[in-house]
ZALOLUM-447944 format. One line per field, with one value per atom (N, C-alpha, C, O): residue number from 1; atom name; x, y, z. Coordinates in steps of 0.2 Angstrom, whole numbers, plus 5000, padded with zeros to 4 digits. Layout:
! residues N
pos: NUM, ...;
site: CA, ...;
X: X, ...;
Y: Y, ...;
Z: Z, ...;
! end
This chain:
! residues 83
pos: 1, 1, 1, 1, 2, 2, 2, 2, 3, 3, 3, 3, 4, 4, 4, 4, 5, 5, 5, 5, 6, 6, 6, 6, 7, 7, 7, 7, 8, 8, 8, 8, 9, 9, 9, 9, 10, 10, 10, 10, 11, 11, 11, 11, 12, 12, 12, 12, 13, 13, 13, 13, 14, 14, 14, 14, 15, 15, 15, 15, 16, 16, 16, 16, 17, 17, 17, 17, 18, 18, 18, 18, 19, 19, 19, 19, 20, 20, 20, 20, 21, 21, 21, 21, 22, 22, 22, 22, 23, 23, 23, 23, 24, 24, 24, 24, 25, 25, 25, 25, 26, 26, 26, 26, 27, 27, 27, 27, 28, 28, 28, 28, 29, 29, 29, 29, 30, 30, 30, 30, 31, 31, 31, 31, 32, 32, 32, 32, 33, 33, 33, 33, 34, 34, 34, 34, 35, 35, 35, 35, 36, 36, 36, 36, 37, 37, 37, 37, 38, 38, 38, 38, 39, 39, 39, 39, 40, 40, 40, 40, 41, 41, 41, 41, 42, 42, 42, 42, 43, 43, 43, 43, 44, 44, 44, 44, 45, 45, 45, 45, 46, 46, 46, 46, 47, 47, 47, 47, 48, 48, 48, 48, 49, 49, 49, 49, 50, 50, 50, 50, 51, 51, 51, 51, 52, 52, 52, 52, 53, 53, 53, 53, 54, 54, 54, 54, 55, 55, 55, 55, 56, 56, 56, 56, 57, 57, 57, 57, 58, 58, 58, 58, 59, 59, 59, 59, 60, 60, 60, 60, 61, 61, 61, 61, 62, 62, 62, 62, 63, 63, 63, 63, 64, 64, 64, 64, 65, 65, 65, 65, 66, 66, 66, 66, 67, 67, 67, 67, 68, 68, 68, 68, 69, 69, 69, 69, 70, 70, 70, 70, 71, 71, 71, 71, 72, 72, 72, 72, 73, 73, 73, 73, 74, 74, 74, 74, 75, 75, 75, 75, 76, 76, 76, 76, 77, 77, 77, 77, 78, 78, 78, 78, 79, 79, 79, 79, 80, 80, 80, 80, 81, 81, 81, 81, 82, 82, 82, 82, 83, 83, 83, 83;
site: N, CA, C, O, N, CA, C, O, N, CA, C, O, N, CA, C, O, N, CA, C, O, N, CA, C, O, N, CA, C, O, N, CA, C, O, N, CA, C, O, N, CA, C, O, N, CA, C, O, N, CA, C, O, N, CA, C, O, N, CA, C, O, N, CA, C, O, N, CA, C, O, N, CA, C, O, N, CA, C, O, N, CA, C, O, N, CA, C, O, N, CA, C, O, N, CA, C, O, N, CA, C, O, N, CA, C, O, N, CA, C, O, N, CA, C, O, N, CA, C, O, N, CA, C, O, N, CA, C, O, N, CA, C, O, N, CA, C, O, N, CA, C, O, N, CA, C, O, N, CA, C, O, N, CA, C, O, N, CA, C, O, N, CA, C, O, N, CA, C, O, N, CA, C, O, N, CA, C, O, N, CA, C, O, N, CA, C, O, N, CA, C, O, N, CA, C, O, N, CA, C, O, N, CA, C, O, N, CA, C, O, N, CA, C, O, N, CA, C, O, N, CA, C, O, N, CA, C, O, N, CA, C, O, N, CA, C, O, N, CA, C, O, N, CA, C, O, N, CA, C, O, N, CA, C, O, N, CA, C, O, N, CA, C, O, N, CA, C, O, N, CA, C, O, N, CA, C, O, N, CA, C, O, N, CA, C, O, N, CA, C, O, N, CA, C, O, N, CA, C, O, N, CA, C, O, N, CA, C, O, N, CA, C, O, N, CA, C, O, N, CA, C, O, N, CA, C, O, N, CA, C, O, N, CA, C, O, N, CA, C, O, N, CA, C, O, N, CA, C, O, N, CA, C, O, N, CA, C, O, N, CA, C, O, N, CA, C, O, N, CA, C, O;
X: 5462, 5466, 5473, 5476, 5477, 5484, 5489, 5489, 5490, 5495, 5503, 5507, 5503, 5509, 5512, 5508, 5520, 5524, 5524, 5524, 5522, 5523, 5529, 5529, 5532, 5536, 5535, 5535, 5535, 5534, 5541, 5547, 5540, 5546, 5553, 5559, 5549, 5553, 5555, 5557, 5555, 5558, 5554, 5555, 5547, 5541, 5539, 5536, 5540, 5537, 5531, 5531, 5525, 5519, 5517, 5519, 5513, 5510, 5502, 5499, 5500, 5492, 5489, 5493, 5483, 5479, 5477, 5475, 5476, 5472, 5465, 5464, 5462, 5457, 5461, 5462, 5463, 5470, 5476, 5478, 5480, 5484, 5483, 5486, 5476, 5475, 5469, 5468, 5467, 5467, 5474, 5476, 5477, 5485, 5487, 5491, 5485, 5488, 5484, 5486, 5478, 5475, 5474, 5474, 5474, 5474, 5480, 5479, 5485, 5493, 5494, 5498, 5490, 5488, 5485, 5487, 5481, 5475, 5480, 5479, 5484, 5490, 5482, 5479, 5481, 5474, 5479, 5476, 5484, 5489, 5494, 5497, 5493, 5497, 5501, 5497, 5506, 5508, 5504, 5501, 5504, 5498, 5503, 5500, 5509, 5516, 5516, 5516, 5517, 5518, 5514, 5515, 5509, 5504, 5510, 5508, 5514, 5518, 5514, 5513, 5510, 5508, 5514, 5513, 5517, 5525, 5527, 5532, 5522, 5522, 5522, 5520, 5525, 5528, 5529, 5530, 5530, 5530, 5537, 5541, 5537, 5546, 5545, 5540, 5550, 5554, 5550, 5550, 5546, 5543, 5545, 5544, 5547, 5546, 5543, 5537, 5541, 5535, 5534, 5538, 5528, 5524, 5525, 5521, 5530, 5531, 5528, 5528, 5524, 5520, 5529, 5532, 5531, 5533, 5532, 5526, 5535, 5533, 5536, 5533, 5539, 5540, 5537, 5538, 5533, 5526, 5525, 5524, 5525, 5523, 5527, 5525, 5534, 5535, 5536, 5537, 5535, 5533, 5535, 5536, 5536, 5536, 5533, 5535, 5526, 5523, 5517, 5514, 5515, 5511, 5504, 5500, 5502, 5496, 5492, 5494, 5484, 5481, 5476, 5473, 5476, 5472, 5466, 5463, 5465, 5458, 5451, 5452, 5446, 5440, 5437, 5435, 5436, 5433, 5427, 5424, 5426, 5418, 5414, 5415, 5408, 5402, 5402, 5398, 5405, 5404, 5410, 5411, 5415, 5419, 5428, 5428, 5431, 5439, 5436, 5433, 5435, 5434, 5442, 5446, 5442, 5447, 5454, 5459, 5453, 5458, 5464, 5468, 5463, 5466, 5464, 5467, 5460, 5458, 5465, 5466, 5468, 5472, 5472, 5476, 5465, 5464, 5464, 5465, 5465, 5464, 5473, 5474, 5477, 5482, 5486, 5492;
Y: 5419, 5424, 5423, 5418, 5430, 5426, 5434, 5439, 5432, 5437, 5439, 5435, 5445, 5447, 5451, 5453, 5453, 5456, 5461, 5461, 5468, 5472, 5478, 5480, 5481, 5487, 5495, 5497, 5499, 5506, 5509, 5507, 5515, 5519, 5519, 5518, 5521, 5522, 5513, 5511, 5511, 5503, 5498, 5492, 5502, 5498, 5491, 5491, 5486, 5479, 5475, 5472, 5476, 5473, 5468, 5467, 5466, 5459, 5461, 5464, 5460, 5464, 5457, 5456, 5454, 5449, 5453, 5459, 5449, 5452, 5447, 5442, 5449, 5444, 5439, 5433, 5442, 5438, 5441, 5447, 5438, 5443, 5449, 5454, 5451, 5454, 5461, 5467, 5458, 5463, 5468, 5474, 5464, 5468, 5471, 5476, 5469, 5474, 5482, 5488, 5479, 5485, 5490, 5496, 5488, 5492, 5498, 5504, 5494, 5495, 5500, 5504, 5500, 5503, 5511, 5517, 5510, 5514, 5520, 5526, 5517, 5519, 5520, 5525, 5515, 5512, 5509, 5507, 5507, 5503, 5511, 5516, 5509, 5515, 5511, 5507, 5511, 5509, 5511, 5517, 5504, 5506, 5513, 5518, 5510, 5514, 5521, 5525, 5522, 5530, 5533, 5539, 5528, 5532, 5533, 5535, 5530, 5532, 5527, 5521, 5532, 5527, 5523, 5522, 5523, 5521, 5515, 5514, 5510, 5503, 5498, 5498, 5492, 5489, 5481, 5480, 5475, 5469, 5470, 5473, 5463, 5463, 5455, 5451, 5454, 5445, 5442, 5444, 5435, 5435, 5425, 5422, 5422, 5414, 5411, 5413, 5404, 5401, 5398, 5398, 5395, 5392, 5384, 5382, 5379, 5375, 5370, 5372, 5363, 5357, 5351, 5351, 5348, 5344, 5339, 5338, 5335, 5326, 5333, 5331, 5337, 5339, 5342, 5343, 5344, 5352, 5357, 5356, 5363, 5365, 5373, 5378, 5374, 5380, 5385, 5385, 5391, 5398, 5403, 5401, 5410, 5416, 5419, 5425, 5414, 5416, 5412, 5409, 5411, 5406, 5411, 5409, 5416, 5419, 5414, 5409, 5416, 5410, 5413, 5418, 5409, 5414, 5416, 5413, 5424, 5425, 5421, 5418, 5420, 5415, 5418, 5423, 5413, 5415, 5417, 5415, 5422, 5426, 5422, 5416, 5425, 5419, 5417, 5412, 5419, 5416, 5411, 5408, 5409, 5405, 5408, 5412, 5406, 5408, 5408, 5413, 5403, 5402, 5401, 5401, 5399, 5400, 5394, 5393, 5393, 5388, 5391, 5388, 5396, 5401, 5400, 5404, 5395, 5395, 5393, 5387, 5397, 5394, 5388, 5384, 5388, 5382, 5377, 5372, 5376, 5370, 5368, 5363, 5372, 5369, 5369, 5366;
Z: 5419, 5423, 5422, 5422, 5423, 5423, 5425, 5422, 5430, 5435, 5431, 5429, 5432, 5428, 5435, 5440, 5436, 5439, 5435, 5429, 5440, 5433, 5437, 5443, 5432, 5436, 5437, 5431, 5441, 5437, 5435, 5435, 5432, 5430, 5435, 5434, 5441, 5449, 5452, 5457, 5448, 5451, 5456, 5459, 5457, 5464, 5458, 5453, 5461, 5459, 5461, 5466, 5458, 5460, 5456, 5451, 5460, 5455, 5451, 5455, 5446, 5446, 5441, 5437, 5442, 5440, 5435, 5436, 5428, 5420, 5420, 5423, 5416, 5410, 5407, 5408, 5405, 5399, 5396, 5398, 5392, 5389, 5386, 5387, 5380, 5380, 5384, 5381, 5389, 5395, 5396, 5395, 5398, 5400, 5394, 5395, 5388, 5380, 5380, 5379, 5381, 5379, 5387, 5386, 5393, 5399, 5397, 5398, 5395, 5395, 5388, 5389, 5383, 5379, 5382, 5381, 5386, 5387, 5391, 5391, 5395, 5401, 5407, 5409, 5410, 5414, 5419, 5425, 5419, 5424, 5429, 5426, 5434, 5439, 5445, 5448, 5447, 5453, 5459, 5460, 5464, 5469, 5473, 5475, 5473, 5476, 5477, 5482, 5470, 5469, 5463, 5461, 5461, 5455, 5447, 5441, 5448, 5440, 5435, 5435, 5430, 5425, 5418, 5412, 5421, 5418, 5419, 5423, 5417, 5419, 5415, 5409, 5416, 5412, 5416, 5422, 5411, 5414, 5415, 5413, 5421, 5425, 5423, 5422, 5424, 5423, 5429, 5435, 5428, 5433, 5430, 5425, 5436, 5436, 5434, 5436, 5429, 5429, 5434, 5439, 5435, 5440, 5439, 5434, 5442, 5438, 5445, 5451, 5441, 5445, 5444, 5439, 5451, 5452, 5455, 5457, 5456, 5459, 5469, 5474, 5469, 5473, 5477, 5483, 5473, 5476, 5468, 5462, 5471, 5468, 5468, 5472, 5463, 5463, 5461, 5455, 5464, 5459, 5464, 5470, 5461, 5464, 5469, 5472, 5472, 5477, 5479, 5474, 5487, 5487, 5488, 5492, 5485, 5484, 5481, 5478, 5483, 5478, 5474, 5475, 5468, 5463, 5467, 5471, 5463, 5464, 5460, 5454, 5463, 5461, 5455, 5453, 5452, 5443, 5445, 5450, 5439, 5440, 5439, 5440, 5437, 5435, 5430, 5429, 5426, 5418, 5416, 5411, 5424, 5424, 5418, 5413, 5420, 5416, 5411, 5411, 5406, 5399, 5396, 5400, 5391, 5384, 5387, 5383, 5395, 5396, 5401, 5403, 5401, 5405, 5414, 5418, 5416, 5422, 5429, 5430, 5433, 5438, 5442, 5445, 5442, 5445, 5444, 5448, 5435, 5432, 5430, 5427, 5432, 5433, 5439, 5439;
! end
């Protein structure tokens, strides 16, 4: 799974969880992405922090926590948890 900032046309900043990078290519393709905001399907990724592990904690953009892998598990190495 892997969480993108995304923007609409109107400037509303949301955060929205994928399959993978290719989930977000093709939803984004499809125009299947809408701000929860205002409905503009004029969306697009925004600049967003990495998520970085320190001897200090742990920091990033937000202390959301990932949502829980399905049954068939993340797969492909992509799991949040495992990092």
């Amino acid at each position: 799974m892997i969480r993108y900032r995304l923007v609409c046309g109107h400037d509303h900043e949301f955060d929205q969880w994928f399959d993978s990078m290719a989930d977000y290519d093709s939803k984004k393709a499809e125009d299947a992405l809408c701000c929860p905001e205002c409905g503009d399907t004029t969306v697009a990724k925004s600049l967003m922090a990495p998520r970085l592990s320190g001897s200090g904690g742990t920091v990033g953009t937000s202390t959301d926590p990932a949502p829980p892998c399905g049954g068939g598990g993340c797969g492909g190495g992509m799991c949040p948890a495992l990092n």
